[in-house]
Biotite code that builds the C-alpha atoms (Angstrom):
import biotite.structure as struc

atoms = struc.array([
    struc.Atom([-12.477, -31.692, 1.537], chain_id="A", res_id=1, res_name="UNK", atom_name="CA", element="C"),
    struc.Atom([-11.231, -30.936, -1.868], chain_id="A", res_id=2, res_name="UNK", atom_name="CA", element="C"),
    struc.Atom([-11.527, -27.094, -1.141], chain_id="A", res_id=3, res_name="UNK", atom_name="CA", element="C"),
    struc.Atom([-9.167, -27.517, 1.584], chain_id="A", res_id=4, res_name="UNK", atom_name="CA", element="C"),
    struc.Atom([-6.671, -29.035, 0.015], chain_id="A", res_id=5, res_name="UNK", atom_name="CA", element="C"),
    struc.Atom([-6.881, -26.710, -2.664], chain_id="A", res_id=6, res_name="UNK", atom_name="CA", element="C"),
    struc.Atom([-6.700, -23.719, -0.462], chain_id="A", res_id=7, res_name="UNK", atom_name="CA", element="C"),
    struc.Atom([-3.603, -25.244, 1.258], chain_id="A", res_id=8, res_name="UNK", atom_name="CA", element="C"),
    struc.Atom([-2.470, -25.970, -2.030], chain_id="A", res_id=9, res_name="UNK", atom_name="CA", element="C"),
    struc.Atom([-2.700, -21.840, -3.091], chain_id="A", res_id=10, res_name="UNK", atom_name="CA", element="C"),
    struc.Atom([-1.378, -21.275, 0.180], chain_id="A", res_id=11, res_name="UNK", atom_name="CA", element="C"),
    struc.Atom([2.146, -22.958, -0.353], chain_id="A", res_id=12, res_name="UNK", atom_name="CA", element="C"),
    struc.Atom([2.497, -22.066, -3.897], chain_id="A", res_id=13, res_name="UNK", atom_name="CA", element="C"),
    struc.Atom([2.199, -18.096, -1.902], chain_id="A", res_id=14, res_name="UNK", atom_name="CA", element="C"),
    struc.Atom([4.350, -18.796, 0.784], chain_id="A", res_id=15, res_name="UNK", atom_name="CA", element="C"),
    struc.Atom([6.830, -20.060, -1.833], chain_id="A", res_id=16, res_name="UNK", atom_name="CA", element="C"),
    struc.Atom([6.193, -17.180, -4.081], chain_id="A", res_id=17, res_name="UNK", atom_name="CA", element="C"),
    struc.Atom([6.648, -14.591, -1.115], chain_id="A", res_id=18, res_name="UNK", atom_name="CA", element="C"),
    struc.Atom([9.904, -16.227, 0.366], chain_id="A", res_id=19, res_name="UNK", atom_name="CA", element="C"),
    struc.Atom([11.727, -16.471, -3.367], chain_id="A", res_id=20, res_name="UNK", atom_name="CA", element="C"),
    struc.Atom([10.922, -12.744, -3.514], chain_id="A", res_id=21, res_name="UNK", atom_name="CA", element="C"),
    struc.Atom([12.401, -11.746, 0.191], chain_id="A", res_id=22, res_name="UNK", atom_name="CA", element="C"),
    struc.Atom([14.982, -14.378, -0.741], chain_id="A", res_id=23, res_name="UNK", atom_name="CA", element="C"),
    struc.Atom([16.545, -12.260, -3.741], chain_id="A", res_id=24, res_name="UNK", atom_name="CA", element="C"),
    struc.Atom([15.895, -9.131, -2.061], chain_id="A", res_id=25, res_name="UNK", atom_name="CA", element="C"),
    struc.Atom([17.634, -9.969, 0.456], chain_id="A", res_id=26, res_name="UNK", atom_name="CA", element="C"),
    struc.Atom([20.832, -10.731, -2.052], chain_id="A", res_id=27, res_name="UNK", atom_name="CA", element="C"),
    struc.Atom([20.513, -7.616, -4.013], chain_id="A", res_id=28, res_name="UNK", atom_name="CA", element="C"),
    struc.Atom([21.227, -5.666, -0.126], chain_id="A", res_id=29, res_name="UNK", atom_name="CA", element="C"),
    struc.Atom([23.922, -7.456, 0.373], chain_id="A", res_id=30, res_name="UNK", atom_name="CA", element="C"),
    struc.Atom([25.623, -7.310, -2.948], chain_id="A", res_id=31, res_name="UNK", atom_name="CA", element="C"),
    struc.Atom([24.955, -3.543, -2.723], chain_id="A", res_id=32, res_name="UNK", atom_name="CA", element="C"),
    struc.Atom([26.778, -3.529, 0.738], chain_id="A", res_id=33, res_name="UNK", atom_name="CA", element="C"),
    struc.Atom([30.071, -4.537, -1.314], chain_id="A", res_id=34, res_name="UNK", atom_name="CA", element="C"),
    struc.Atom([30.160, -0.923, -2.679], chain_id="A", res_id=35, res_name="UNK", atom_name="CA", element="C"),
    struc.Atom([33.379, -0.411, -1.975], chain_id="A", res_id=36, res_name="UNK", atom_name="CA", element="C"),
    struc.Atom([34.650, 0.321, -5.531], chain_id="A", res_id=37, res_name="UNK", atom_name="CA", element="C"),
    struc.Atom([32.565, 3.269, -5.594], chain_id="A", res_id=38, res_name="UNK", atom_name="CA", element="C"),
    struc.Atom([34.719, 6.009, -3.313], chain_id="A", res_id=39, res_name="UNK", atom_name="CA", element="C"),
    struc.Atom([31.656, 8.555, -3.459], chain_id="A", res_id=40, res_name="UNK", atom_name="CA", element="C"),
    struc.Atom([29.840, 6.422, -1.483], chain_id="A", res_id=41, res_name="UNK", atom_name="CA", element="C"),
    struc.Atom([32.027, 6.375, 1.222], chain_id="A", res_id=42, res_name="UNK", atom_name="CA", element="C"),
    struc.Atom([32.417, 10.149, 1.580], chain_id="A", res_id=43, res_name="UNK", atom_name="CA", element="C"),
    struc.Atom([30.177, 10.146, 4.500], chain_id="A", res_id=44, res_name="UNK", atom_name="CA", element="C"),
    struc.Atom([32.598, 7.785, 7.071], chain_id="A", res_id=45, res_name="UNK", atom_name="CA", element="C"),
    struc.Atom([35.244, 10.554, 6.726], chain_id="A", res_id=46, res_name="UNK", atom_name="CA", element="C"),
])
């Protein structure tokens, strides 16, 4: 039983891992939607 628990224990420490990764990914897109002071980027709405 002690194998189990230490596979579920290596299993939350990766889910934890993987969803703080997505989690700050997910921030740096939107902070690089606020663009806006960057008029280049915008040249292709015109």
């Amino acid at each position: 039983m002690e194998f189990f628990t230490q596979a579920v224990n290596v299993l939350k420490i990766l889910v934890t891992a993987v969803g703080a990764g997505l989690g700050a990914w997910g921030v740096i897109n939107l902070m690089e939607g606020y663009g806006s002071d960057n008029p280049g980027a915008n040249a292709h709405v015109r």
